[in-house]
N, C-alpha and C positions, 0 to 999 in steps of 0.2 A: 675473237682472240682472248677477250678479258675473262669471256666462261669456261672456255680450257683452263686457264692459270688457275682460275678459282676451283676446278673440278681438281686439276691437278695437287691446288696446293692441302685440298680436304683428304685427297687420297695418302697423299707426300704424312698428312698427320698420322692417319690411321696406319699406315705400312710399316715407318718408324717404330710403331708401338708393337703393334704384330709381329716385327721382324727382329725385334729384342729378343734373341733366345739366348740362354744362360752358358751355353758353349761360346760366342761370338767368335764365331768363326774366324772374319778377317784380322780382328784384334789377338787373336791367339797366335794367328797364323805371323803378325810382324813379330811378337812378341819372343816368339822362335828363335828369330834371329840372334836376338842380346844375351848375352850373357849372366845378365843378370837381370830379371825381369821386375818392373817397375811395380808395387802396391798399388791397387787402388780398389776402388768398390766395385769395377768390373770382374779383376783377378781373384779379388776374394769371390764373387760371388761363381767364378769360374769351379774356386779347388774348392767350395761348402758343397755344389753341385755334383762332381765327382764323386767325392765322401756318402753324399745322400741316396745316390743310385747305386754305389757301388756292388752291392748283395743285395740289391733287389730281384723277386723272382718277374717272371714274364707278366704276369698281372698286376703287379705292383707296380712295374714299370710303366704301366699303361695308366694305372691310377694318378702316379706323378704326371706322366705328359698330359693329363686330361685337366686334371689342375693347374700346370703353365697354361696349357692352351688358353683355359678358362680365364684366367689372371689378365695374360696380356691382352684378348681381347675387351674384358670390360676397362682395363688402361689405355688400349688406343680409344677407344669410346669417351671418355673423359677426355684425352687430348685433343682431341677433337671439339669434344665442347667446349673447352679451354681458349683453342686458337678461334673457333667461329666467337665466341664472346669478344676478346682484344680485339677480333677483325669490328664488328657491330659497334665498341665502343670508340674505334679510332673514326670509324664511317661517323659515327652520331658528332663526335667533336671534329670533324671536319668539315660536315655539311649539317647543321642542327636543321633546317627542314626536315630533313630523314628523322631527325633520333627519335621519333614518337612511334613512327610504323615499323621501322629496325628493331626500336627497345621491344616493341608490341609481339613483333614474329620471331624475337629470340626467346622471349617469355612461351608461345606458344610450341615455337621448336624445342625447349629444353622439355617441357612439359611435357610431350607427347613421346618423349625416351625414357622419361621418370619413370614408369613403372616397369617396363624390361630391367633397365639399371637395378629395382629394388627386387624383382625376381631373382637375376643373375645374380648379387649378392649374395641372395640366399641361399640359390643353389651351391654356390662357391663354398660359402660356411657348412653346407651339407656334406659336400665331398670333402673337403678338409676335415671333419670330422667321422667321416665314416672311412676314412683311407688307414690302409693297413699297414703302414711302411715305416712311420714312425710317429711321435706324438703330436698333438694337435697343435699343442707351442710352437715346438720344433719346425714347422710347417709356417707356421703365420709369420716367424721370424726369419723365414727363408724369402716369404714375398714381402716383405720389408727389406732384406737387401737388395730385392730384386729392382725395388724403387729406388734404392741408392744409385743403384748401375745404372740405370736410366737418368734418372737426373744427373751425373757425372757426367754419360754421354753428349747430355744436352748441353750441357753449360758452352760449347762452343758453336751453338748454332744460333744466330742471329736472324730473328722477322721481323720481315718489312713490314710497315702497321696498311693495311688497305684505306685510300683514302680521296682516291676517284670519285664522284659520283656515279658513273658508269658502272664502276665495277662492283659500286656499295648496291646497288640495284639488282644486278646478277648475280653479287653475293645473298640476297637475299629469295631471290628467285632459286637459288640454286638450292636453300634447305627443305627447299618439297621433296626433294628429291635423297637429299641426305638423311632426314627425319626417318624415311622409310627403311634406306640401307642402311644406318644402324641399329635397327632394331630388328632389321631380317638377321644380321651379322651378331648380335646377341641372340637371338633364337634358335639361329639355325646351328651355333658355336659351343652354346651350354645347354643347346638339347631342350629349353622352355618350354616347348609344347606339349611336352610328356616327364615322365617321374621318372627320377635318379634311380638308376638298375644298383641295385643295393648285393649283388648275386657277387661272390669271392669265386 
């Protein structure tokens, strides 16, 4: 029961982040209703998104969704490391026997993503700079409000710090397995095992 929650609550991180797209569907969709719709760092980053594709041709198009894709997958990958980190240090101050092989296999799990993460960066910096759609600023400042929106969304989501023994063990059992899919999940996302198609 405790390996499901834990499976679950790794996925619940990564899906979240994944599933941030810059339309937000459901939020648009209440927002409908009012007649006067609320500010915020969602809605802006709604109408900069509209403005930004607006005359885009068909490849261009494809060039922007290739860069969200890319975005929000190495951001669910941070959130992810994020929430396994709070989980390992609430586990370590709750049961200090554990903190030394927890602190030991979070060191080894963050390590063994380090170098996807600094690939992925780079290819990301790649295609933002070799994208035809508009300037390379204008672009980095688009995935900086994209971060806004997200942490806006967040701000009303509350976790529970993990703090079983049971579950601190599983929870660590369980990063064999995560370590792998997020670095298949950067790979297989930003294309890593092969060179950016640079072709217009």
């Amino acid at each position: 029961m405790k390996q499901k929650f834990l499976k679950t609550f790794l996925l619940i991180c990564t899906a979240m982040a994944l599933g941030m797209s810059p339309v937000f569907a459901e939020e648009k969709a209440e927002g409908t209703k009012s007649a006067e719709k609320k500010v915020t760092p969602v809605t802006e980053l709604e109408e900069t998104t509209k403005e930004m594709i607006e005359n885009l041709d068909d490849n261009q198009l494809l060039q922007f969704r290739a860069i969200e894709q890319s975005y929000r997958t190495i951001k669910a990958v941070e959130d992810v490391q994020s929430s396994v980190t709070r989980a390992v240090k609430s586990c370590s101050k709750a049961n200090p026997d554990l903190e030394e092989e927890m602190s030991t296999r979070l060191r080894t799990w963050r390590d063994s993503i380090r170098p996807s993460m600094k690939e992925a960066y780079k290819k990301l910096d790649k295609m933002v700079l070799l994208q035809t759609f508009t300037k390379p600023s204008s672009m980095r400042s688009y995935l900086k409000m994209f971060d806004k929106a997200v942490a806006y969304r967040n701000q009303g989501i509350e976790t529970v710090p993990v703090s079983e023994k049971e579950a601190c063990l599983t929870l660590k059992k369980s990063m064999d397995e995560s370590e792998k899919n997020l670095n298949t999940l950067l790979i297989q996302t930003l294309a890593l095992d092969r060179p950016l198609n640079t072709e217009k």
